[in-house]
Backbone as CSV, one residue per row, in Angstrom:
resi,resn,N_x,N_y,N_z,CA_x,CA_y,CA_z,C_x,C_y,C_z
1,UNK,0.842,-1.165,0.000,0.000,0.000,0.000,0.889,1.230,0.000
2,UNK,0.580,2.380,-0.913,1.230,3.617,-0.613,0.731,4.950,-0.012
3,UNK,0.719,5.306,0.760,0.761,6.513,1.397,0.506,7.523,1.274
4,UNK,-0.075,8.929,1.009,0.742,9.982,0.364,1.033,10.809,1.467
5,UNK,1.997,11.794,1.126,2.093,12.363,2.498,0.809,13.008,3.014
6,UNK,0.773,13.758,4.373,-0.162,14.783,4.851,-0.227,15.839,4.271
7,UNK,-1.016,16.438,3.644,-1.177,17.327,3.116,-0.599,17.620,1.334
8,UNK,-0.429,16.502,0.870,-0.115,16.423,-0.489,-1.486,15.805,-1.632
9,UNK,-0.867,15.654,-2.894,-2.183,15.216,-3.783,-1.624,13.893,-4.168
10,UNK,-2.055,13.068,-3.760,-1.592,11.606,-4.310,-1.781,11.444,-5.365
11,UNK,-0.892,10.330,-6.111,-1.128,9.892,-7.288,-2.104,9.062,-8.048
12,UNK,-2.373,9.098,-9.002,-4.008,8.572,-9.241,-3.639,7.194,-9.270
13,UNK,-2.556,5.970,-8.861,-2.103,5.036,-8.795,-2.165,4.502,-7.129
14,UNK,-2.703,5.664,-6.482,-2.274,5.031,-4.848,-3.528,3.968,-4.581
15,UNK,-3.702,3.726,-3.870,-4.165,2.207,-3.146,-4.449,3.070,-1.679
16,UNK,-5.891,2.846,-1.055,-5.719,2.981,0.680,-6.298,4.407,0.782
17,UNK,-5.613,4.320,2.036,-6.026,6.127,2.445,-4.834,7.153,1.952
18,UNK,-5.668,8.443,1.300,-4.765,9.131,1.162,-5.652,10.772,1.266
19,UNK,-5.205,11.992,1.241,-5.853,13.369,1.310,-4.874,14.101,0.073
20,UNK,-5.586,15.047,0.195,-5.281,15.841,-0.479,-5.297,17.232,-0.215
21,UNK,-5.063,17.308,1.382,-5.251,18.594,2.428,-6.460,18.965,2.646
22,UNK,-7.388,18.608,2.167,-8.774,19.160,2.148,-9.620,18.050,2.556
23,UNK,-9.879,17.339,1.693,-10.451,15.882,1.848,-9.599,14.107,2.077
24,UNK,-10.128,14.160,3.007,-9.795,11.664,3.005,-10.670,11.143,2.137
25,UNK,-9.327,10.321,1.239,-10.182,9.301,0.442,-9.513,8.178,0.827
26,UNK,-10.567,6.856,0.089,-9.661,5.517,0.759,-10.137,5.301,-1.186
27,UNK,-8.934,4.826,-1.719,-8.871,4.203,-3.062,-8.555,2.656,-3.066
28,UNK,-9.984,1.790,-3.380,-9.899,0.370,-3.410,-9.577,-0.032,-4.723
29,UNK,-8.400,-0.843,-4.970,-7.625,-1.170,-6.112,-8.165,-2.523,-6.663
30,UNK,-8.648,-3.332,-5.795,-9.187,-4.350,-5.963,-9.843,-4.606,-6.845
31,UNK,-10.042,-6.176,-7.235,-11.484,-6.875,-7.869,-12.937,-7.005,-7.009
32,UNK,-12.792,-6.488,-6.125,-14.031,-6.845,-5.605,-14.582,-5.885,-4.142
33,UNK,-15.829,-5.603,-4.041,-16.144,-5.285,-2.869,-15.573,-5.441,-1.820
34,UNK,-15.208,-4.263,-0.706,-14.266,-4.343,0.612,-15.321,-3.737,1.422
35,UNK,-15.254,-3.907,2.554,-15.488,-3.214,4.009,-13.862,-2.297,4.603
36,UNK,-14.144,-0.695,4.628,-13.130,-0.358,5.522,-13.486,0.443,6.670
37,UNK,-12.805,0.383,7.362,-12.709,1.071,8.862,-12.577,1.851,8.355
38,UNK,-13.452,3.433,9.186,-13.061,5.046,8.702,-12.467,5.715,10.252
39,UNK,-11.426,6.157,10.101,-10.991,6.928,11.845,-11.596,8.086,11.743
40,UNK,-11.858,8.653,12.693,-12.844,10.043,12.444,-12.518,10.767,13.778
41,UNK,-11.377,12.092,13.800,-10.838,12.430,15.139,-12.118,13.516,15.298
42,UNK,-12.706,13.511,16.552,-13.811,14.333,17.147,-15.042,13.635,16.409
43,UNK,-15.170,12.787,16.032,-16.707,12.130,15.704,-16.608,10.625,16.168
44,UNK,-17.417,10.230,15.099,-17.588,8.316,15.492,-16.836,7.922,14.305
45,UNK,-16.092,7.089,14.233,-15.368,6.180,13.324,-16.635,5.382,12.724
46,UNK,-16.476,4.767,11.625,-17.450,4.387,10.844,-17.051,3.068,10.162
47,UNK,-17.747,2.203,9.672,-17.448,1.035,8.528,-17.981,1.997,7.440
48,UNK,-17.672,1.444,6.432,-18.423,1.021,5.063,-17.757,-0.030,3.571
49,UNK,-18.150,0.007,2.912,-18.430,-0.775,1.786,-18.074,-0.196,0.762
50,UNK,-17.072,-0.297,-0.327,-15.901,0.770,-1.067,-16.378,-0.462,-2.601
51,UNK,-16.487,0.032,-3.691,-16.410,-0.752,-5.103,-15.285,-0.811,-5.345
52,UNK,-15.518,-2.136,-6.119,-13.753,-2.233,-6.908,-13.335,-1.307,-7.558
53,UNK,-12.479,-0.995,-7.888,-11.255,-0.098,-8.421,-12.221,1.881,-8.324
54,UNK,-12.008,1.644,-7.124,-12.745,3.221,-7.128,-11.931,3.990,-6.044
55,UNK,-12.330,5.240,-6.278,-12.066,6.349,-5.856,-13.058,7.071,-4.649
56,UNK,-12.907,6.944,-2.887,-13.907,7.066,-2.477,-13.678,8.244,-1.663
57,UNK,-14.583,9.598,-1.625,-14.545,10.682,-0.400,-14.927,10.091,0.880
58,UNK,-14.090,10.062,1.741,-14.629,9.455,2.947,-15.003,10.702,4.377
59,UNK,-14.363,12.038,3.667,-14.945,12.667,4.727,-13.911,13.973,4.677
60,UNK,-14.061,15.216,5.486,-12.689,16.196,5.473,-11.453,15.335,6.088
61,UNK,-10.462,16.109,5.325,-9.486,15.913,6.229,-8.731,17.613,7.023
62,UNK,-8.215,17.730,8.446,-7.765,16.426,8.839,-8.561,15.588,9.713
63,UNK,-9.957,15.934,9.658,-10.753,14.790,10.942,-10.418,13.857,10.696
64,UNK,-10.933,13.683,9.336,-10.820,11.557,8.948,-9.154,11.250,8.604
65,UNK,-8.834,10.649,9.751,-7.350,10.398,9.993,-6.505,9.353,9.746
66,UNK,-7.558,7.901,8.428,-7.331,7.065,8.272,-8.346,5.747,8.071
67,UNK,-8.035,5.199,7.343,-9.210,4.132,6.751,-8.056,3.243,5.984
68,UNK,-8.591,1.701,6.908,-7.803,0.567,6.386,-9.106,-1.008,6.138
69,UNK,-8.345,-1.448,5.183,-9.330,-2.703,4.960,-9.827,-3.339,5.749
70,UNK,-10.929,-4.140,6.046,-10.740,-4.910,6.908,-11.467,-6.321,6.533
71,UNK,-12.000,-6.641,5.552,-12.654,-7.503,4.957,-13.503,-7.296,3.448
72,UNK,-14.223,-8.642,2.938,-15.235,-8.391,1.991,-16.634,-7.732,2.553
73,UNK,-17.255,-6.950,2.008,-18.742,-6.817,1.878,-19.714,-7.785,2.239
């Protein structure tokens, strides 16, 4: 998985969580439906359900402080 830094624009190749100073996205690279954990500093952390090979807003950043896989759908 790659990274991008805090406050940079990731590459349209990254995988996972990444921002873009403004907004958290989690980008699922996969073939198939995932479930990921959303961290959410000052709210409730969240699940959800991400499509294959997509591009997902998961929330501002810097609240949403991270989102990792954690299974299928």
């Amino acid at each position: 998985m790659s990274l991008a830094a805090p406050g940079t624009a990731a590459a349209a190749e990254t995988c996972g969580y990444w921002n873009d100073a403004t907004y958290a996205y989690y980008s699922h690279c996969g073939p198939d439906r995932v479930l990921i954990d959303v961290d959410v500093a000052w709210g409730r952390d969240f699940t959800k359900c991400v499509e294959p090979n997509s591009k997902n807003n998961i929330g501002l950043w810097p609240r949403t402080t991270n989102a990792w896989y954690v299974g299928p759908c």
